[in-house]
C-alpha positions as CSV (number, residue, x, y, z in Angstrom):
1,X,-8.5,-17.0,-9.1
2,X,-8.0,-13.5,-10.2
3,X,-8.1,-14.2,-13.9
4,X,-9.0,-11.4,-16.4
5,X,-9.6,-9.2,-12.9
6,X,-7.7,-5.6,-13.2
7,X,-5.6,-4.1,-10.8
8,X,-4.1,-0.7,-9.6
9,X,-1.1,-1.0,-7.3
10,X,0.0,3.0,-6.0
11,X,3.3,2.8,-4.8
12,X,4.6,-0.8,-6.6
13,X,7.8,0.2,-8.0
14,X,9.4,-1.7,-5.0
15,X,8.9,-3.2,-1.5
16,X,5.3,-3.7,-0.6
17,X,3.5,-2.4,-3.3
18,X,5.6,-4.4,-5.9
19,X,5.3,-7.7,-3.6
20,X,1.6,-7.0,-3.6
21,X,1.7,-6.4,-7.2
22,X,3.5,-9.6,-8.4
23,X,1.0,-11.5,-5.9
24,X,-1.8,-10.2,-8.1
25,X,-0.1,-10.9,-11.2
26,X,0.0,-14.8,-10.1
27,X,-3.3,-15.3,-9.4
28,X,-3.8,-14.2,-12.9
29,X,-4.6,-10.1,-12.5
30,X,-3.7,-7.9,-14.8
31,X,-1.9,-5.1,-13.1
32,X,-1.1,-1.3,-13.2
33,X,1.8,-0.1,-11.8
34,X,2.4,3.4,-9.9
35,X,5.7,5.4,-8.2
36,X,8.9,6.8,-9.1
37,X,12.2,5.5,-9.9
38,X,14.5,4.8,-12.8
39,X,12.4,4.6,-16.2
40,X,14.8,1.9,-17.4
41,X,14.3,-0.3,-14.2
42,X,10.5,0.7,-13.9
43,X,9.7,-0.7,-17.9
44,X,12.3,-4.0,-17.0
45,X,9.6,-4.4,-14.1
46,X,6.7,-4.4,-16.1
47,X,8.1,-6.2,-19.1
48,X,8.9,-9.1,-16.3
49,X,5.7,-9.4,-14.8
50,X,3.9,-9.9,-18.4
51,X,6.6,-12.8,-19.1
52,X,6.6,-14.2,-16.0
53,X,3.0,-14.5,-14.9
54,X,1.2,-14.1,-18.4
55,X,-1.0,-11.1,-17.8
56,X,-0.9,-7.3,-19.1
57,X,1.0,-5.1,-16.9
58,X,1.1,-1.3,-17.1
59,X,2.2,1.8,-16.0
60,X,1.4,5.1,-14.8
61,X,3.9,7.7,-13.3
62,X,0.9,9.6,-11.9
63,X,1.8,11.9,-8.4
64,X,-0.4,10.5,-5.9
65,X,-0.1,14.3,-4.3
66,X,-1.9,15.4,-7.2
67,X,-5.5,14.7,-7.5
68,X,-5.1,15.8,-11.9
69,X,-2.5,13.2,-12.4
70,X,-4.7,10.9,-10.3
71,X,-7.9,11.5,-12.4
72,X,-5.6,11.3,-15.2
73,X,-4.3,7.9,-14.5
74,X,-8.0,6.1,-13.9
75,X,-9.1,7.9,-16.7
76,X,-6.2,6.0,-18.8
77,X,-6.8,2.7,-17.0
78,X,-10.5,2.3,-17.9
79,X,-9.7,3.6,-21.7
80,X,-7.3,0.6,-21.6
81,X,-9.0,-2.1,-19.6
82,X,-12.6,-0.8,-19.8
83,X,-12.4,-1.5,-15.9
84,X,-11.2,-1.3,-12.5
85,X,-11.6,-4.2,-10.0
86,X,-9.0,-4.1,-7.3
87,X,-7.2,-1.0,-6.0
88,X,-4.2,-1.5,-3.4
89,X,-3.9,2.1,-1.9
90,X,-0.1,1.7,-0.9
91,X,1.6,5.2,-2.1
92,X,3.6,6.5,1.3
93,X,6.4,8.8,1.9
94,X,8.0,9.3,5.7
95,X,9.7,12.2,7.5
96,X,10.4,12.3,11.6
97,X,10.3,15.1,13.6
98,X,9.5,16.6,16.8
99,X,5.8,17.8,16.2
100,X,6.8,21.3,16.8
101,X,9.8,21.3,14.6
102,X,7.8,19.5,11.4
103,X,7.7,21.1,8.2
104,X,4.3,22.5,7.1
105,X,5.4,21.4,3.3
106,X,6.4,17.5,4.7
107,X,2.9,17.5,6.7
108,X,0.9,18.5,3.5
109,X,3.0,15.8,1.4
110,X,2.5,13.2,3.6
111,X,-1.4,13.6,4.1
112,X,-1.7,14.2,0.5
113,X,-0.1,11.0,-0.5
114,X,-0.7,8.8,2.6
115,X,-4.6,9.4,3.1
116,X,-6.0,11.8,0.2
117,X,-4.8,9.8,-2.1
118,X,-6.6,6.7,-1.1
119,X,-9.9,8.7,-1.2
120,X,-9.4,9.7,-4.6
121,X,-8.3,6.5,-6.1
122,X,-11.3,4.7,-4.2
123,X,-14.1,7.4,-5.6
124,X,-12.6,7.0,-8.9
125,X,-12.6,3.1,-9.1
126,X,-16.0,2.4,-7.4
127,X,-18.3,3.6,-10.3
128,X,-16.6,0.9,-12.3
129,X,-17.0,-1.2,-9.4
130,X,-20.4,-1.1,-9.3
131,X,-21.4,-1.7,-12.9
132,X,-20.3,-5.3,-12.1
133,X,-21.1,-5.7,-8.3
134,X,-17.5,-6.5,-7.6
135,X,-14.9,-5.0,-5.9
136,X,-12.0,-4.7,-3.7
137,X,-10.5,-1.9,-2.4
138,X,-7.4,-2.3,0.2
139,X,-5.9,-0.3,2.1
140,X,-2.1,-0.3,3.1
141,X,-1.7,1.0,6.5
142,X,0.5,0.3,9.0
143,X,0.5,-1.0,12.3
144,X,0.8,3.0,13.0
145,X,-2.7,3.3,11.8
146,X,-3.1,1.4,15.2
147,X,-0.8,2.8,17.9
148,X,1.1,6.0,17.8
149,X,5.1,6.8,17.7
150,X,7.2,9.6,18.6
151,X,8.4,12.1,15.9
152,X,6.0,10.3,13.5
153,X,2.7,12.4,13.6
154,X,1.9,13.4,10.4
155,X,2.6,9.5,9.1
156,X,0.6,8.3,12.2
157,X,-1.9,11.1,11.8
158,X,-2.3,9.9,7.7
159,X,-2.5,6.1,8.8
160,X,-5.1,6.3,11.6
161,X,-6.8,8.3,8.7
162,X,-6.4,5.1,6.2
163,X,-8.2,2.9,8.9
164,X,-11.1,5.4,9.4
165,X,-11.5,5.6,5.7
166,X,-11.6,1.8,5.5
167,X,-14.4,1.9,8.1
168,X,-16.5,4.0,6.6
169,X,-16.1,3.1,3.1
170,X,-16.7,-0.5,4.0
171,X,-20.3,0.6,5.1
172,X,-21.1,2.2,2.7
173,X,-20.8,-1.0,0.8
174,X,-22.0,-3.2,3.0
175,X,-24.4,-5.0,0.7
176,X,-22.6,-5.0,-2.1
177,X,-20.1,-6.7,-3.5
178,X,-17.3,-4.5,-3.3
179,X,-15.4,-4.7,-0.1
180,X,-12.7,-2.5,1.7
181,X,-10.3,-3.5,4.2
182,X,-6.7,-2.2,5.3
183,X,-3.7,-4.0,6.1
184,X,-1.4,-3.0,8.8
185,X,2.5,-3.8,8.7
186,X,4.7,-3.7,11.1
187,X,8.4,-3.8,9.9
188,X,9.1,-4.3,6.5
189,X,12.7,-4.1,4.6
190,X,11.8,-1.9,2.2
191,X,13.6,0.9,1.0
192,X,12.0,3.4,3.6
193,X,12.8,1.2,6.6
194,X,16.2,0.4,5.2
195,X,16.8,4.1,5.3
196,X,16.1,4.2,9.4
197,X,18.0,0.7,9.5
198,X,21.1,2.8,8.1
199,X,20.3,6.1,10.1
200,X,20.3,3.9,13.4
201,X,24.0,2.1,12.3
202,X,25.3,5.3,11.5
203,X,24.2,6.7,14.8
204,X,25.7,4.2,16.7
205,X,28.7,3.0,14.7
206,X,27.3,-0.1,14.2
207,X,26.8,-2.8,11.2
208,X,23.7,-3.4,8.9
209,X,22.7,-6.3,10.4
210,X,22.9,-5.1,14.0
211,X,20.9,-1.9,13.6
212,X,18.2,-4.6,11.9
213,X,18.4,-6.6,15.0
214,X,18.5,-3.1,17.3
215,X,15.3,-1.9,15.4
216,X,13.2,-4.4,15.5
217,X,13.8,-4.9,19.4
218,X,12.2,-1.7,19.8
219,X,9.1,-3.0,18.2
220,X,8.5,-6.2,16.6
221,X,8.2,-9.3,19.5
222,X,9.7,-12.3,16.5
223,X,12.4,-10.3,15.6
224,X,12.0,-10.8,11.5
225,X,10.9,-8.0,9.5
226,X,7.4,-9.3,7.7
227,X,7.9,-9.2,4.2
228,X,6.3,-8.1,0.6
229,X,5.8,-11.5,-0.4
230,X,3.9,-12.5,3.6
231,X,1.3,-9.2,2.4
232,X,1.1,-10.0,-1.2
233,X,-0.5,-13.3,0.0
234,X,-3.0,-11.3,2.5
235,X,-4.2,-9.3,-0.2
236,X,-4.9,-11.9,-2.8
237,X,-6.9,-13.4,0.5
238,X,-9.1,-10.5,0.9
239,X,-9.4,-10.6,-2.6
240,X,-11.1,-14.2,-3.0
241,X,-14.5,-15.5,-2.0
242,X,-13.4,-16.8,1.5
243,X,-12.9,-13.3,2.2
244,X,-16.3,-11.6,0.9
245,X,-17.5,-11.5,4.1
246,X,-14.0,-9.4,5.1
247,X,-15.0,-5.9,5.9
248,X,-13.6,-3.0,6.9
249,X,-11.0,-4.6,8.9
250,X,-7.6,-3.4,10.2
251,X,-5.7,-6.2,9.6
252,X,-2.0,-6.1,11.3
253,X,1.0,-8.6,10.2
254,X,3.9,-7.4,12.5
255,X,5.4,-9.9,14.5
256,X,3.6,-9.0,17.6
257,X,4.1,-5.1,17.7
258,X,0.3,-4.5,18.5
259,X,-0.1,-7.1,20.5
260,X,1.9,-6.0,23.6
């Protein structure tokens, strides 16, 4: 479906982002991956992707604090490709704290990465975009884009930002054929949320699998986490022509967290 398309993925060296990622990569997208980790692991993802799925993958270590290394890195993609047709904004970094007690240098990060970020990688792409009349731009939220938590304002602050972004960047192109939409998660296992999962077991001297089991009580009515593969699917969705006339929605996949 996607065949020949090319894709940016911020944040796809593992959970979401890489789900959403390999997703592409089966429909047929070529695909440029983003985020930190272990160069040796990173390269071994990459490599796998092209065997597995037949397409070209790539990958840029830009900072998606840093509006240079962002410039940098779709400046590299189109000398490469000679175009941009999907970007999945899905970079995100977490810290909780009591509003009064949160760092000044955390808020900054997190709005920088969370919410700038998404801005810059959307101006960047659309010219491309709009040589060809084609286009999609998504979003990765969070169901916190939607409803508020404690000790979370700067993430919640960023993600409400994300959906407001989607809104207005989706009217903008409006008739065109570039669309922009946001999806919203609710739990996910990925290395972020495992981190809480392992706070909470700690905290209570509990196992693993019964601070899972605690944490998504709090939240998430079914009880499973949703998972990379459940949103790599949504995105190639909003990616095909049943989805066109998708626009700037806030789409949430969370078990039922929103809807209470």
């Amino acid at each position: 479906m996607l065949q020949d398309k090319v894709a940016l993925v911020t944040g796809s060296t593992s959970g979401i982002g890489l789900g959403i990622a390999q997703a592409l990569a089966a429909s047929g997208a070529h695909v440029v991956l983003n985020g930190f980790g272990d160069a040796q692991e990173i390269e071994a993802l990459r490599a796998g992707i092209e065997q597995r799925y037949g397409v070209q993958a790539a990958y840029q270590p830009a900072d998606m604090a840093r509006a240079a290394d962002i410039e940098a890195m779709m400046a590299a993609m189109l000398a490469r490709f000679g175009r941009i047709d999907i970007v999945v904004n899905n970079a995100g970094i977490q810290h909780v704290a009591d509003v009064d007690a949160f760092p000044v240098e955390k808020w900054d990060a997190i709005i920088a990465i969370n919410l700038s970020s998404a801005f810059h990688t959307t101006r960047l792409a659309l010219p491309s975009m709009k040589e060809r009349n084609w286009g999609r731009i998504i979003n990765v939220a969070s169901v916190h884009g939607l409803v508020g938590s404690a000790q979370k304002s700067a993430y919640v602050a960023a993600k409400h930002g994300v959906v407001g972004l989607t809104k207005a960047v989706a009217l903008e192109l409006a008739q065109t054929g570039i669309t922009c939409n946001a999806i919203c998660p609710g739990w996910v296992l990925t290395p972020l949320v495992q981190n809480q999962v392992d706070a909470l077991a700690a905290q209570r001297g509990i196992s693993g699998e019964e601070a899972s089991a605690a944490l998504l009580a709090q939240k998430q009515p079914s009880g499973q986490f949703v998972t990379p593969e459940q949103l790599g699917a949504l995105a190639v969705f909003f990616c095909g022509d049943a989805a066109s006339q998708v626009r700037g929605v806030a789409w949430n996949m969370d078990g039922g967290w929103v809807a209470q």
